[in-house]
N, CA and C atoms as a LAMMPS dump frame, in Angstrom:
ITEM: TIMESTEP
0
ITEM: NUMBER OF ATOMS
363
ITEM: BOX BOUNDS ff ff ff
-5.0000000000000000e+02 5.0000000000000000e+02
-5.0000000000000000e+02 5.0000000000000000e+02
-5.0000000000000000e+02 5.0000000000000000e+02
ITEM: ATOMS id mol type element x y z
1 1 1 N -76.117 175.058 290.161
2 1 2 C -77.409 174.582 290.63
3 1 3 C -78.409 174.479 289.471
4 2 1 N -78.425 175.535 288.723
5 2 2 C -79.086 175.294 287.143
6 2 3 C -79.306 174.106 286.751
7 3 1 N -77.638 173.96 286.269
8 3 2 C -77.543 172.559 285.185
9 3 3 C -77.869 171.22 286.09
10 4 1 N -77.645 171.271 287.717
11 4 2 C -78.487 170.032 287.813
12 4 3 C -79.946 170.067 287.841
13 5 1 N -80.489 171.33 288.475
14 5 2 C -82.124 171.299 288.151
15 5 3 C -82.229 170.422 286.878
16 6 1 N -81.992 171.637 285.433
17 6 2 C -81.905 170.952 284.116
18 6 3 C -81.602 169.328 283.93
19 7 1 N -80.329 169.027 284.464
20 7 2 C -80.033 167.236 284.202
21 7 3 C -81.637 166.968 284.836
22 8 1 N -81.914 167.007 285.981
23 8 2 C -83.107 166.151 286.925
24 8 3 C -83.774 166.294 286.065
25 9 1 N -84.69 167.415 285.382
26 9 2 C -85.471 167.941 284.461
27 9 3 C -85.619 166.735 283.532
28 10 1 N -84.33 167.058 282.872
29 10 2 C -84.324 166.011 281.274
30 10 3 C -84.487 164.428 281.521
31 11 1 N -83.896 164.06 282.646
32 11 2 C -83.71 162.975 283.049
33 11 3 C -85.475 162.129 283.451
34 12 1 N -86.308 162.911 283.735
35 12 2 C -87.614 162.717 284.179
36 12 3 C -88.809 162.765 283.062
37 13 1 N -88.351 163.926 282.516
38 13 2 C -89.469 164.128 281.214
39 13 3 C -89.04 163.854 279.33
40 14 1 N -87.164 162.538 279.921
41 14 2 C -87.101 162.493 278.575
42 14 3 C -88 160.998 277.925
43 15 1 N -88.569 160.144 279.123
44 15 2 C -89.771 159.433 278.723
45 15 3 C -90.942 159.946 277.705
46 16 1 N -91.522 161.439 277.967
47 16 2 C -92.711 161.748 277.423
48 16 3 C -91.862 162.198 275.839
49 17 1 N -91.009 162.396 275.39
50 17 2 C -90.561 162.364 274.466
51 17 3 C -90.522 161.363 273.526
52 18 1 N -90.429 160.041 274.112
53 18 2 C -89.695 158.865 273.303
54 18 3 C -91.088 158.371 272.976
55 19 1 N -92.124 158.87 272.518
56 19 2 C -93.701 157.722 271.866
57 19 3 C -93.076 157.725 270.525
58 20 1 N -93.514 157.338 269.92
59 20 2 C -93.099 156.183 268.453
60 20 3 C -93.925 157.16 267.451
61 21 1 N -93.711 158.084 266.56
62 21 2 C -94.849 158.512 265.414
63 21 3 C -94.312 157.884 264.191
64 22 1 N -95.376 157.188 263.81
65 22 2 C -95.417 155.833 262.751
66 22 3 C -96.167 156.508 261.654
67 23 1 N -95.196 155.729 260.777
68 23 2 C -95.588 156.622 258.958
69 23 3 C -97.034 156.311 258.699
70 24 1 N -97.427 156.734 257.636
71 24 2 C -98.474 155.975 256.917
72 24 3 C -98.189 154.444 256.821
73 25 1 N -99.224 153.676 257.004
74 25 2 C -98.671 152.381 256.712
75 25 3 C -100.3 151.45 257.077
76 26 1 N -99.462 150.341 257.237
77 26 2 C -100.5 149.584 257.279
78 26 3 C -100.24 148.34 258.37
79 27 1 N -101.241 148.311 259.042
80 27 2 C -101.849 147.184 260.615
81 27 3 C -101.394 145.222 260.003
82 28 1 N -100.918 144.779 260.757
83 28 2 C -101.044 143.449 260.186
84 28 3 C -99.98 142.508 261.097
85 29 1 N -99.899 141.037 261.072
86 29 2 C -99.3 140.863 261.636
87 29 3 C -98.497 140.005 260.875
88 30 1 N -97.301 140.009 262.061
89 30 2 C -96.072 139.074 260.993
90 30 3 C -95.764 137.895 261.485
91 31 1 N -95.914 137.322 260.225
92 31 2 C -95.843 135.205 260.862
93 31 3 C -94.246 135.16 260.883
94 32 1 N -93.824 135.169 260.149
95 32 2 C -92.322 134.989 259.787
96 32 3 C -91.255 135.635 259.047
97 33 1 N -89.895 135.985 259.295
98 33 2 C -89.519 136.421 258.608
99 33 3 C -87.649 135.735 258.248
100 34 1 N -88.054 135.819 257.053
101 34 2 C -86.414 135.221 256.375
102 34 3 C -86.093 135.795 255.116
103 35 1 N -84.794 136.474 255.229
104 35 2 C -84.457 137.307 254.171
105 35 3 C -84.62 136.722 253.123
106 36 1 N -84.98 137.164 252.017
107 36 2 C -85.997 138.453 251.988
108 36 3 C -87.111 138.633 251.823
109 37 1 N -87.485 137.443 252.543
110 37 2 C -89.405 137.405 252.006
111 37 3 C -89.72 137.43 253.692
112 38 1 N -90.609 138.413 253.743
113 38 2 C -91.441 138.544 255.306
114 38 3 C -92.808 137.785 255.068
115 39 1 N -93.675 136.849 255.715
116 39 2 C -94.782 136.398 255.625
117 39 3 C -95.847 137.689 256.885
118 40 1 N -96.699 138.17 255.989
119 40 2 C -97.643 138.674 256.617
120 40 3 C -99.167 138.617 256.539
121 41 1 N -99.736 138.42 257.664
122 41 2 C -100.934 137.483 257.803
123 41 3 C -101.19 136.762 257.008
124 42 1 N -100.386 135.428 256.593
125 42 2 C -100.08 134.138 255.646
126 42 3 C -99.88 134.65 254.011
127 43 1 N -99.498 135.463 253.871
128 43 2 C -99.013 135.628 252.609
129 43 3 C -97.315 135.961 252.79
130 44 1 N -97.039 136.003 251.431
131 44 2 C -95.458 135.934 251.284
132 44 3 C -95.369 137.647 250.656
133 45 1 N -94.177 138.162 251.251
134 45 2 C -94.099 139.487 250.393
135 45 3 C -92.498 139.768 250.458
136 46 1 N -91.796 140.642 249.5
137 46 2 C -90.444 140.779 249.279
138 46 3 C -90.369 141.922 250.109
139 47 1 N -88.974 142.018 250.776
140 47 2 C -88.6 142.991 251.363
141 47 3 C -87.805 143.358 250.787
142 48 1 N -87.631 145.212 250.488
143 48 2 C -86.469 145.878 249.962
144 48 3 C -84.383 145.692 250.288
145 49 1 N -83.976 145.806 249.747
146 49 2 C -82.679 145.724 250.176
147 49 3 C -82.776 146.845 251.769
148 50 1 N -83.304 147.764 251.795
149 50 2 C -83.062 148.625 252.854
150 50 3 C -83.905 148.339 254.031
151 51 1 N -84.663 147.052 254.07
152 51 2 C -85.274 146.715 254.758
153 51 3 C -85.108 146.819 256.417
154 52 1 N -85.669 147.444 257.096
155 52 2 C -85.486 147.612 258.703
156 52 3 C -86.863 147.084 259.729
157 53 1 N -86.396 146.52 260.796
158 53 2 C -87.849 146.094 261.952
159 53 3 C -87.122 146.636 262.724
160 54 1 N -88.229 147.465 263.617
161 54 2 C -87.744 147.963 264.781
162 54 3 C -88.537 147.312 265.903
163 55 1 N -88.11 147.258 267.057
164 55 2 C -88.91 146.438 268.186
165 55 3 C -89.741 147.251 269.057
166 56 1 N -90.94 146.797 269.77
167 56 2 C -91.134 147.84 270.24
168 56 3 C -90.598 149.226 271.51
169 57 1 N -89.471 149.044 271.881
170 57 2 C -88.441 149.976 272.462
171 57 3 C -87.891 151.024 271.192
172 58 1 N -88.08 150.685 269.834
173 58 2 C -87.708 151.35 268.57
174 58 3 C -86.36 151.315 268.46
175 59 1 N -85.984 150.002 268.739
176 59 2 C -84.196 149.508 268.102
177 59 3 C -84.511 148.569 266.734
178 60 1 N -83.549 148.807 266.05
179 60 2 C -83.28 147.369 265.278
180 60 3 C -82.764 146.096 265.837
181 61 1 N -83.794 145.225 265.198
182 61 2 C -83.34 143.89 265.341
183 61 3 C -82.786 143.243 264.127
184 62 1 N -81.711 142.311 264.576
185 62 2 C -81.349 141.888 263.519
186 62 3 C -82.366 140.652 262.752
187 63 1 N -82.124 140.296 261.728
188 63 2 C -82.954 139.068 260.919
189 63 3 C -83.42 137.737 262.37
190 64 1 N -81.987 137.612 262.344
191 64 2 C -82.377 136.014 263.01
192 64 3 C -83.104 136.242 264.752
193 65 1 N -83.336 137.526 265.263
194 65 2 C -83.516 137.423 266.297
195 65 3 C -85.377 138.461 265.716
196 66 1 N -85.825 138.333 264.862
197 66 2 C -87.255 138.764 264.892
198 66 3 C -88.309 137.399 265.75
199 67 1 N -89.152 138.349 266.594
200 67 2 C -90.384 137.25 266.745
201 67 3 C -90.743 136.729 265.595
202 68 1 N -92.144 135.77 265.689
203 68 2 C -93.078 135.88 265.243
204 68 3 C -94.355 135.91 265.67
205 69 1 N -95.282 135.992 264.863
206 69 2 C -96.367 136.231 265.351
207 69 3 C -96.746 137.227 266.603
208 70 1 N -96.528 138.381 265.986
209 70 2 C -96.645 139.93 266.538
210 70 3 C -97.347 140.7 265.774
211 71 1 N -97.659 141.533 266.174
212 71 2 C -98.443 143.208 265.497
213 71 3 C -97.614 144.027 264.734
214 72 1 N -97.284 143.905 263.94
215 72 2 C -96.393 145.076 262.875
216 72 3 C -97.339 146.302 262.463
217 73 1 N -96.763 147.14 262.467
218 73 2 C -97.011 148.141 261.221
219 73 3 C -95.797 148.43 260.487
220 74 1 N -96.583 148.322 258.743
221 74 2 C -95.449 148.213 258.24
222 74 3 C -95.588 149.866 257.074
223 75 1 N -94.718 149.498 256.282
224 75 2 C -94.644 150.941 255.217
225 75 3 C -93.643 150.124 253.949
226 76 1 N -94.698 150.812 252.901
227 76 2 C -93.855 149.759 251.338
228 76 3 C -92.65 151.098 251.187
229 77 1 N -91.943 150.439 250.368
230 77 2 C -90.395 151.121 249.85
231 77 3 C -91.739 152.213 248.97
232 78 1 N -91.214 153.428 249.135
233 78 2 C -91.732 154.669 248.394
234 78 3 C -91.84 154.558 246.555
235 79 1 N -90.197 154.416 245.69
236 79 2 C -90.02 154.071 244.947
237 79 3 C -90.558 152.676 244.094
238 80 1 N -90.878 151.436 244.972
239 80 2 C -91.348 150.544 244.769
240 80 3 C -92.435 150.06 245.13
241 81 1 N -93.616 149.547 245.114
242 81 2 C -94.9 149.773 245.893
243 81 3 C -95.333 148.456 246.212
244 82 1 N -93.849 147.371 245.465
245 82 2 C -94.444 145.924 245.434
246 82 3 C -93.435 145.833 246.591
247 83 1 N -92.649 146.713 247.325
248 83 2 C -91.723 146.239 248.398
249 83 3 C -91.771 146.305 249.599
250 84 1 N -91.84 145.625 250.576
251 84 2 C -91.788 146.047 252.452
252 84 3 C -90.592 146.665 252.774
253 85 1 N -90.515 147.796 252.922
254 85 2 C -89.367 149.075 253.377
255 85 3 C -89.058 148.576 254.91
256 86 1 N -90.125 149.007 255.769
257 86 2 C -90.163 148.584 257.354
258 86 3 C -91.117 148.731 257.813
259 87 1 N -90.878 148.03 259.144
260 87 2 C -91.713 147.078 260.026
261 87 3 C -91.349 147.541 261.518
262 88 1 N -92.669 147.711 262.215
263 88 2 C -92.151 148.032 263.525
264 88 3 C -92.996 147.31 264.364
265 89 1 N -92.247 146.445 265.301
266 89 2 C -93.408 145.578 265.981
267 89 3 C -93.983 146.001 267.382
268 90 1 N -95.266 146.263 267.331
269 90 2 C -96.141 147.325 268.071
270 90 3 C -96.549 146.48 269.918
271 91 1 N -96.349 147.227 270.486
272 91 2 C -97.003 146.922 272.119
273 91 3 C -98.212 146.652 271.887
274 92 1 N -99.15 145.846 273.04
275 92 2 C -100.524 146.115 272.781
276 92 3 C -100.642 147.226 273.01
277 93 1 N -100.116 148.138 274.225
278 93 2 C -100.746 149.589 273.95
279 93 3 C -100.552 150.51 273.079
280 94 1 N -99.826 150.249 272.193
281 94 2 C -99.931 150.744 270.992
282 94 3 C -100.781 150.257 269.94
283 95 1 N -101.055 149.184 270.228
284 95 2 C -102.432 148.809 269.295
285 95 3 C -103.64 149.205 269.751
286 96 1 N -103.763 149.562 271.173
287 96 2 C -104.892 150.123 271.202
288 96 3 C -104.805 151.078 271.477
289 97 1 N -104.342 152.078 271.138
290 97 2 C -104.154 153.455 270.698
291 97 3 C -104.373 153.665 269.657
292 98 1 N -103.808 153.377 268.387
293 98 2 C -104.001 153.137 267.23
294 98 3 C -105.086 153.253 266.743
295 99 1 N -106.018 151.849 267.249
296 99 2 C -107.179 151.811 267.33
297 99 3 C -108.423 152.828 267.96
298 100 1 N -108.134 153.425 269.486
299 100 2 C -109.028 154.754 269.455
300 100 3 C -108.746 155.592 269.244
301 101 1 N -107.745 155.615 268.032
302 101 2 C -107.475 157.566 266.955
303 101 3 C -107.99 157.034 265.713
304 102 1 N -108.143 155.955 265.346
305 102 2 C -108.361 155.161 264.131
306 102 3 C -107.594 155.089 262.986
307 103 1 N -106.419 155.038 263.328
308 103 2 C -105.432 154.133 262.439
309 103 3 C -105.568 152.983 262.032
310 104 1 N -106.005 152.235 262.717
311 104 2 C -106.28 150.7 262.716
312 104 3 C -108.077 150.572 262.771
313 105 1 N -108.036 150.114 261.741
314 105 2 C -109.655 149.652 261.232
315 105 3 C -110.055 148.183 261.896
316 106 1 N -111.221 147.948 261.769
317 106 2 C -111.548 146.712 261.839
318 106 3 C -111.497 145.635 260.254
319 107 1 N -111.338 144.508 260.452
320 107 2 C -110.741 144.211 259.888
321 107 3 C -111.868 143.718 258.778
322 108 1 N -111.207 143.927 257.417
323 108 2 C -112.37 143.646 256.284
324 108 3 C -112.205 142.604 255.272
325 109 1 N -112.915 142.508 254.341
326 109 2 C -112.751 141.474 253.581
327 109 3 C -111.425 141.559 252.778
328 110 1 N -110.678 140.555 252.538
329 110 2 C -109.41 140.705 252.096
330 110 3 C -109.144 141.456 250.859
331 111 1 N -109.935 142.104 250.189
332 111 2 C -109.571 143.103 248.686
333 111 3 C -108.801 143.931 249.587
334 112 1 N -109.464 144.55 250.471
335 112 2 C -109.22 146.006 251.241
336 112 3 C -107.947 145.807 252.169
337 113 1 N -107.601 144.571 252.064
338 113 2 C -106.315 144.239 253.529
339 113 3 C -104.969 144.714 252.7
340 114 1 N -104.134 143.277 252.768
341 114 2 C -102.745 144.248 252.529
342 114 3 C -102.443 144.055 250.868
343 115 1 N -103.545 143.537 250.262
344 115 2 C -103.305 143.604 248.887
345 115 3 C -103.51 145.497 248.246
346 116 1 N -104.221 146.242 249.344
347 116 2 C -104.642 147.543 249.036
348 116 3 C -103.307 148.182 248.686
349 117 1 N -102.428 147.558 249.431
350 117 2 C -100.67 148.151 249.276
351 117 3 C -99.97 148.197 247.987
352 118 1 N -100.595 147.41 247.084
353 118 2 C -99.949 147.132 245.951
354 118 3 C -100.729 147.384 244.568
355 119 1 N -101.959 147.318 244.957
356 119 2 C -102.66 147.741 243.752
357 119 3 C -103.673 148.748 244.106
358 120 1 N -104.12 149.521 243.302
359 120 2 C -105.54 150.722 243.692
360 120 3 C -106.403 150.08 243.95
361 121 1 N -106.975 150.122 245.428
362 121 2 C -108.27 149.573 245.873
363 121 3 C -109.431 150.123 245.601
């Protein structure tokens, strides 16, 4: 009788488990993507060999089946700072969540956008 309490248990509250905690990174959205250059908010940027997008359920998708024009948050390769590591493409309610913890800024003049990723702002 335990272990089914327990199964019912896990089975009910393994939803509140599965929210998404997203690295440091940065808000933006993605126009297009073709190995190995991802376009984000109309610029062109290289993606690392280890490059991963996750959807928002938090699977991988493969290359040819990415949207476009979605909400990413992304994170540069650690080692490399000129590289897109990964990409996770966000729910709106995750964008507006984001937004009232303040992860996500309003949006500023382009020094401060995603060029901040690559050089000291």
């Amino acid at each position: 009788m335990q272990k089914i309490l327990f199964l019912f248990i896990m089975c009910f509250t393994t939803y509140s488990f599965a929210a998404r905690i997203l690295p440091e990174g940065v808000f933006t959205t993605l126009d297009s993507y073709t190995p190995p250059v991802i376009r984000l908010d109309g610029k062109d940027f290289q993606t690392s060999a280890a490059f991963q997008i996750r959807d928002a359920q938090n699977r991988l998708i493969a290359p040819q089946r990415v949207p476009t024009d979605v909400p990413v948050w992304i994170q540069v390769e650690p080692s490399r700072q000129d590289l897109i590591w990964r990409a996770w493409i966000l729910s709106p309610e995750e964008v507006e969540y984001l937004k009232s913890i303040g992860r996500i800024k309003e949006p500023r003049s382009s020094f401060f956008g995603l060029e901040c990723l690559f050089v000291q702002c």
